[in-house]
C-alpha positions in Angstrom: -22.9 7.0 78.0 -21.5 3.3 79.2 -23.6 0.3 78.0 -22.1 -3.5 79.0 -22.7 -6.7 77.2 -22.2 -10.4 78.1 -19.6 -12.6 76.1 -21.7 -15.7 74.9 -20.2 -18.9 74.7 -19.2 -18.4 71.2 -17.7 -15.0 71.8 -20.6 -13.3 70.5 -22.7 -10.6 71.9 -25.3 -8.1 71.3 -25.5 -4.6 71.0 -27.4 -2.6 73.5 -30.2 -1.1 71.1 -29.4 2.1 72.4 -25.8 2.1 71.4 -27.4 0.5 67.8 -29.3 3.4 67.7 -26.7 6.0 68.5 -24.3 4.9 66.0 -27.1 4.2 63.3 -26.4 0.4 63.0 -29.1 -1.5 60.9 -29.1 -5.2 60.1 -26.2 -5.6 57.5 -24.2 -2.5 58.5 -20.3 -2.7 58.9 -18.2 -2.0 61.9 -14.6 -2.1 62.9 -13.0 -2.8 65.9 -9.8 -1.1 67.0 -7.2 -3.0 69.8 -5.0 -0.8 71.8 -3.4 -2.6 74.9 -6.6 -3.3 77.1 -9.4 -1.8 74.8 -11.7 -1.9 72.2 -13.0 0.6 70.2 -15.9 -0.1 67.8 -16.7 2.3 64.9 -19.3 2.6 62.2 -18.0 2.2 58.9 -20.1 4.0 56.6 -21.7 2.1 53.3 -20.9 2.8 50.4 -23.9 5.3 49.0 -22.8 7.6 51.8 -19.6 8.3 50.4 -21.4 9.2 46.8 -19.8 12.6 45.3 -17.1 12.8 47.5 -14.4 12.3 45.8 -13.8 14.0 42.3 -12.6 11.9 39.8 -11.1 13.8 36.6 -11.9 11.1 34.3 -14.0 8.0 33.8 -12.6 5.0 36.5 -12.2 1.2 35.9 -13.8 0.2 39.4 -13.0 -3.7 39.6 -9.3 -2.1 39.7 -10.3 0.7 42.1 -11.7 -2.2 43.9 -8.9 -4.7 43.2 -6.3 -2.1 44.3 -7.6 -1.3 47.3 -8.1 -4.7 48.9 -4.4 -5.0 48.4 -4.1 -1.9 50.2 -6.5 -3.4 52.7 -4.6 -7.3 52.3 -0.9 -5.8 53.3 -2.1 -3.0 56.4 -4.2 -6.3 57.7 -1.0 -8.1 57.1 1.6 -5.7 58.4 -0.5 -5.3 61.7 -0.7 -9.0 62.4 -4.3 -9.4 62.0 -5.3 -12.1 59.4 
């Protein structure tokens, strides 16, 4: 399925509700967008409560330095590709 949007003035625009609907988008939930050459791919990330269970832990896990650990992951791939 193709869907087109217009590029507002502030280089916004709107998602076809069909497209919102395919992918499951709801007010507040998280995309990325992917640039290769000439293209843009859009993906749903998926929250957080989805990902519930899968991943088994063997012990007990400090999460602010799960979480601080992996925005450093996330701080030097967003820096090694140029994107900040």
């Amino acid at each position: 399925m193709i869907w087109t949007a217009k590029v507002t003035s502030k280089g916004q625009i709107t998602l076809p509700k069909g497209l919102r609907e395919r992918l499951g988008l709801r007010p507040g939930s998280r995309v990325v967008f992917k640039v290769e050459d000439d293209r843009i791919t859009l993906e749903r990330l998926p929250d957080v409560l989805s990902l519930y269970g899968a991943f088994a832990v063997s012990e007990p896990q400090d999460w602010k330095k799960v979480r601080e650990a992996t925005m450093d992951i996330v701080a030097a791939e967003t820096a090694k590709e140029g994107l900040e």
